[in-house]
C-alpha positions in Angstrom: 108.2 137.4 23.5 111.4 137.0 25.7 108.4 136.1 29.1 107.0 133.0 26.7 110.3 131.5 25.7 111.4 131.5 29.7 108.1 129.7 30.5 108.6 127.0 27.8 112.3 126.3 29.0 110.9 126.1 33.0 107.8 123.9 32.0 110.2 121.5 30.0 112.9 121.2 33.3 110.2 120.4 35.4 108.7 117.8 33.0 112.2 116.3 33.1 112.2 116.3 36.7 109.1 114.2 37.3 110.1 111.9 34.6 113.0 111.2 36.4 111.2 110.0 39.7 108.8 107.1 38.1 108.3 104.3 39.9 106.0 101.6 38.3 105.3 98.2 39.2 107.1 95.5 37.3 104.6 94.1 34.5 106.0 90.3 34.7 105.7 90.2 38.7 108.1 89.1 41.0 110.9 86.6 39.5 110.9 83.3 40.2 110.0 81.6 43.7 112.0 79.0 45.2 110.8 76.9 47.9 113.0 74.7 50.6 111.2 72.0 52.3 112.5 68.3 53.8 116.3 68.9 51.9 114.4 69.3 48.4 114.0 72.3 46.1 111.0 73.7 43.9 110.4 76.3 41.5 106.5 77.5 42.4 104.5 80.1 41.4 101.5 82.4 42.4 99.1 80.4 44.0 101.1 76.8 44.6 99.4 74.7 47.1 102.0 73.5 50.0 101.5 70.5 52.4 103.6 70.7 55.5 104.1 69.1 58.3 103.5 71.4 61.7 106.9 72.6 63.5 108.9 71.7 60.3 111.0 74.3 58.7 110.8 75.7 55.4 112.4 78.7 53.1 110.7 80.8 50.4 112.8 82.6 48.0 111.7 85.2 45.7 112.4 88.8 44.9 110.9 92.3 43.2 112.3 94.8 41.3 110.0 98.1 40.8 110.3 99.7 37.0 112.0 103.2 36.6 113.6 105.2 34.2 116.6 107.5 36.1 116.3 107.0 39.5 116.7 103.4 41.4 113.5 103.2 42.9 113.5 100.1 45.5 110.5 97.8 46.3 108.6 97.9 49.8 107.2 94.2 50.6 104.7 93.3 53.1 103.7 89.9 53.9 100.7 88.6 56.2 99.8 84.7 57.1 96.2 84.6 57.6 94.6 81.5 59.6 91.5 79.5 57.4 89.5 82.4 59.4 91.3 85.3 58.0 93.0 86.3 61.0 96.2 87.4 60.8 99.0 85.2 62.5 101.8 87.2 61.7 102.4 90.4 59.5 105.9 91.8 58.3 105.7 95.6 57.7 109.2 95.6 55.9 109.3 92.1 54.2 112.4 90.9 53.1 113.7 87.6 51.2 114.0 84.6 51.9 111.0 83.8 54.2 112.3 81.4 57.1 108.7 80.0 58.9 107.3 76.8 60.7 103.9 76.3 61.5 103.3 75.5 65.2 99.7 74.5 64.7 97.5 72.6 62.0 95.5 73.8 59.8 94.5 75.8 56.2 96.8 78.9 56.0 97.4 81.6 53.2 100.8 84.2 52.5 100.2 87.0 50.4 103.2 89.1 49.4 102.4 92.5 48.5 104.8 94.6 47.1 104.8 98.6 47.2 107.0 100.8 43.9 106.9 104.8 45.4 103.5 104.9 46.1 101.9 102.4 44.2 100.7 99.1 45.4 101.3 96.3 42.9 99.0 92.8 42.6 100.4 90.7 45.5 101.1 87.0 45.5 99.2 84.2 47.5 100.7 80.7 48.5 98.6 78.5 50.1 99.5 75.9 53.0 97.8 72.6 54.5 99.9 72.0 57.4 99.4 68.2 59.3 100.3 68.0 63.1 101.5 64.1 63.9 102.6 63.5 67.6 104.7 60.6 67.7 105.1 59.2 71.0 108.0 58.9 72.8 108.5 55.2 72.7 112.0 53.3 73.1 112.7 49.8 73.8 113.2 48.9 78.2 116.6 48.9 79.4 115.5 46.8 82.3 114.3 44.5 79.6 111.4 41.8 79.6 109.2 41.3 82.8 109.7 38.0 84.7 108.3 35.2 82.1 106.7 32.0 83.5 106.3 28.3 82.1 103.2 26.1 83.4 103.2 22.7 82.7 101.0 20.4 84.2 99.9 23.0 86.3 102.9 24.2 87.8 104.4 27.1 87.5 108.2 28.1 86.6 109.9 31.0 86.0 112.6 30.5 83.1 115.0 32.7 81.5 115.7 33.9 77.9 117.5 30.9 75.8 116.1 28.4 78.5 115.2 24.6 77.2 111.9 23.6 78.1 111.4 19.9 78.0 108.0 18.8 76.8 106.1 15.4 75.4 104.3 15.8 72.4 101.2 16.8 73.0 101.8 18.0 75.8 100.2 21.5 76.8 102.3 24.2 78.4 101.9 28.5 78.4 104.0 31.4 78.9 103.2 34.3 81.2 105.1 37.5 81.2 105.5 40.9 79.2 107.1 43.5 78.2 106.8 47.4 78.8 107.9 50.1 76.5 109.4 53.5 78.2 107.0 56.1 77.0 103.6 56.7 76.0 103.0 53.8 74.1 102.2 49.7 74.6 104.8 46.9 72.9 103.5 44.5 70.6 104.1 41.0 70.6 105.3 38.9 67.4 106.4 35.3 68.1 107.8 32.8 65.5 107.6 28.9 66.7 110.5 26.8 65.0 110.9 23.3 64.5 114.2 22.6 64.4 113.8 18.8 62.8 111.8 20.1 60.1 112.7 23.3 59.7 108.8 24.6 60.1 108.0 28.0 60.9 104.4 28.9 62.7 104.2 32.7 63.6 102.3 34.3 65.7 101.5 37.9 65.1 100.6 40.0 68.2 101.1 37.5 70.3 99.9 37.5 74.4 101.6 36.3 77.1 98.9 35.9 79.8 99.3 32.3 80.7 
């Protein structure tokens, strides 16, 4: 009788004992996600669409907490980006909030968050991403300027300077020749306004040419 009451009081320690290292995945999920883009902030959730712009930072903020009864049990995260192909682009064994990334190339890409309690894996989180790459050209205005303009009336040619008077008869023909070059990848276009300054009339001329 004395053998039978000692094995009751053992079994009942070690139920204790497992008891008190549960670790169970959280049934409401992660809390709530946070995401930083362009200076703005937004609550999201599991499966938000994002549309970036390539070589643009952004911030995802989040967190886990695992469920157990005695014992802190801590949450493992792992995170992947996968390409439109499914290829991995960059893994994080030991995941941590916030996420800091930029995209360095366009494209459809997906993050899944995946968090670990002990040794169970819990349902991850996706966020999906349509990232748009726009190369602006280097343009800025000449310091050197406009090129040499010309005047040809009647046939002859003259080269004048900016704020010069050009006399003329009505009716009388005349046209400019000259340009102007951008620094950088990139041509300048030409708007020109024509004022009369009796009348006050105002002709434009949008993408205007100056090839005599």
């Amino acid at each position: 009788m004395k053998k039978l009451i000692i094995l009751i009081i053992l079994f009942a320690t070690s139920s204790q004992l497992v008891s008190a290292q549960t670790c169970d995945c959280n049934p409401n999920g992660f809390n709530s996600f946070v995401f930083s883009y362009a200076k703005t902030n937004q609550t999201v959730r599991d499966g938000h669409q994002f549309s970036v712009k390539c070589k643009t930072p952004f911030t995802l903020n989040g967190g886990y907490k695992c469920i157990y009864s005695t014992k802190v049990c801590d949450v493992k995260l792992k995170a992947v980006i996968k390409n439109a192909t499914g290829a991995a682009i960059k893994t994080y064994a030991n995941f941590t909030f916030p996420l800091e990334y930029e995209f360095l190339n366009g494209g459809n890409y997906v993050l899944e968050i995946t968090p670990v309690c002990g040794d169970k894996k819990c349902p991850s989180v996706k966020f999906y991403f349509g990232v748009s790459c726009e190369d602006v050209a280097d343009c800025k205005c000449n310091k050197a300027g406009w090129d040499n303009i010309y005047a040809s009336i009647n046939n002859v040619s003259k080269q004048i300077k900016c704020g010069e008077t050009i006399d003329l008869k009505v009716g009388q023909p005349f046209s400019l020749k000259g340009g102007y070059k951008c620094e950088g990848d990139c041509n300048a276009v030409l708007n020109a306004k024509l004022v009369n300054l009796s009348t006050g009339r105002v002709q434009n001329f949008p993408n205007f040419k100056m090839d005599g």
